[in-house]
C-alpha positions, 0 to 999 in steps of 0.5 A: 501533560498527558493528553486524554485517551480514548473518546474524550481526548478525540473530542478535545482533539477535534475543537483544535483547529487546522493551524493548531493541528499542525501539518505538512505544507508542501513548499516551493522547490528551488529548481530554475525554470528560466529557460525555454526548456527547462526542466522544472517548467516542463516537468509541471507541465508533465504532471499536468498533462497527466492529470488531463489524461485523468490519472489519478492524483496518487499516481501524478504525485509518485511520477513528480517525486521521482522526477523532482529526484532527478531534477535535483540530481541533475541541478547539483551538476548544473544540468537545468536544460532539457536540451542539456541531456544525453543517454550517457547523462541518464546512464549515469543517474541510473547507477547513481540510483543503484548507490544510492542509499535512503535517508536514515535507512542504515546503508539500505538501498533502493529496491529493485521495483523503485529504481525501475519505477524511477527510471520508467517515469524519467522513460515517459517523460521524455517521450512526452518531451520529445512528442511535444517538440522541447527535443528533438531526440528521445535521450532515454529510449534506449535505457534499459530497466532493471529486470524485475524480482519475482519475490513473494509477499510476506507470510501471511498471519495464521488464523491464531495470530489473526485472533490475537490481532483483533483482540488488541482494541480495547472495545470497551472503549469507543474509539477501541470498537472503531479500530475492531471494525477497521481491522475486521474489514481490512481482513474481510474483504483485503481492501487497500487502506486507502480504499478503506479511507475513501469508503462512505456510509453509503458504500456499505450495503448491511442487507446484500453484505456488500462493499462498494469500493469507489475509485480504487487503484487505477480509478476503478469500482468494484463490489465486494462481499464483506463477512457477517462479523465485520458487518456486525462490527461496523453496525456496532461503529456506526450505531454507537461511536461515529456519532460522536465523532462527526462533528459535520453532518456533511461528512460521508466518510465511514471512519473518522478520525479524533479531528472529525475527517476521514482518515489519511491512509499513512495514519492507518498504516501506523495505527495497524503496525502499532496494534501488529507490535501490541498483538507481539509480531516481531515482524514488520506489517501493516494494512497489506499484510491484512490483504495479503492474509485475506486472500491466502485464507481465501484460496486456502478455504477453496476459492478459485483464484478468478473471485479473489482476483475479483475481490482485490481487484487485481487487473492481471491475473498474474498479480493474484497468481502469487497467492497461489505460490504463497500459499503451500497447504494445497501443495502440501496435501497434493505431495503427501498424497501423491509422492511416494516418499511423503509418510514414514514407512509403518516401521518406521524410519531407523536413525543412525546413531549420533546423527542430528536430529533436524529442528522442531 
């Protein structure tokens, strides 16, 4: 039987509870920690030394999901022992990671920036074990990591296509007018989803227009201004439909989801691929495509690339620098203008006979 749509079946939703909902238990792995240095016992002890050294729980989870793939790479060649590797053994690892092929991916590798994210948490973490005694020698300081791709982000959307995407909520439902002020703010201010995830109704300021984004990526606040149309939408969310859905007054997140709870930024991501495919884009996107489009519209209309390093909330001017590759307008009127074969001659330009025409 169907389930209701819309702001009803979100209420329904919201009376299940946690159990009934269903979920993702993280469950124990069955790496052996037996022996004094084993690898599994001093991998947690890894990730907890991160966390004292206050790196964000996003951070710790990547570094033991690539870790746990060594573990289990190196278990199923009866490697359990730090004492037990050697730099040919991590050679080794690293060309099975480029063979490696994902999971119901059709034959597709890893990419290029995960094998060196791969390899540099193996890098570090046997730094920390050297430092910590466990070994005497550091098996992986002389691996090299794979050289990095200097690739652009995906085209961003067109003013046209930005349209079609925000008219794809339907806002005469309640739920339609939340997910019209999430794609509005997405493409406002190019917050990261889980920023967006993490914003409380206090973080949004109606009268300076501002958005105070609160441990961004690497820990870090920043305040950023938030256009009249996404306020006006928001206002619009707050005023009318988020009542509805906290079923606890004690719930600050800005947008909640049909359980009443903030959401969790992977549900986003497929909520914004699916209105992408209702909008008619046969190409793939989600949360960062609307950051990237942000910022190209931004440095399009004018903005220096300082402000928009500012508002995404890059560290490195060289990660916002890419914007400006991205974006080909400013180039484009710079080369018309200044090359002198950029314009046809007034009589124009005489095409032989027969030759083919280039396409539309």
């Amino acid at each position: 039987m169907a389930g209701k749509r819309g702001i009803a079946g979100a209420e329904l939703l919201a009376q299940r509870t946690r159990a009934q909902r269903g979920g993702q238990d993280k469950h124990a792995d069955s790496f052996d920690r037996s022996a004094s240095d084993a690898l599994a016992w001093w991998c947690d002890a890894y990730l907890d030394a991160l966390r004292a050294r206050n790196y964000s729980e996003s951070t710790v989870e990547t570094r033991g999901f690539d870790l746990k793939m060594f573990l289990g790479w190196a278990a199923e060649r009866d490697l359990a022992r730090a004492g037990q590797i050697t730099r040919p053994i991590l050679e080794a690892y690293q060309r099975w990671l480029w063979r490696y092929e994902k999971p119901g991916s059709g034959g597709k590798r890893l990419g290029w920036s995960t094998q060196r994210a791969k390899v540099g948490a193996l890098k570090d973490f046997f730094r920390w074990l050297t430092r910590q005694n466990v070994i005497l020698h550091n098996p992986a300081s002389e691996l090299e990591l794979p050289r990095p791709e200097k690739r652009l982000p995906q085209q961003a959307l067109t003013l046209a296509e930005i349209d079609r995407l925000l008219a794809v909520p339907d806002v005469a439902d309640p739920l339609g007018v939340r997910d019209r002020a999430i794609l509005e703010l997405f493409y406002s201010t190019g917050l990261r989803r889980a920023e967006l995830c993490r914003l409380e109704l206090p973080d949004v300021n109606a009268e300076r227009r501002t958005v105070t984004v609160r441990r961004g990526k690497g820990k870090k606040d920043r305040v950023v201004p938030v256009g009249a149309r996404a306020l006006a939408w928001i206002e619009r969310y707050v005023r009318e439909v988020r009542p509805r859905l906290s079923l606890d007054t004690r719930t600050a997140a800005l947008f909640l989801s049909g359980y009443g709870e903030a959401f969790n930024p992977d549900v986003v991501s497929r909520m914004v691929s699916e209105w992408m495919k209702c909008a008619g884009f046969d190409r793939p996107g989600s949360c960062h495509l609307l950051r990237h489009t942000c910022a190209t519209h931004m440095l399009e209309g004018g903005a220096d690339i300082r402000y928009i390093q500012q508002l995404l909330g890059h560290e490195n001017l060289e990660t916002t620098a890419i914007y400006t590759e991205v974006s080909i307008r400013q180039l484009q009127e710079v080369h018309a203008r200044c090359h002198p074969a950029a314009t046809l001659p007034e009589s124009g330009l005489p095409l032989t006979e027969g030759r083919p025409s280039l396409p539309a």
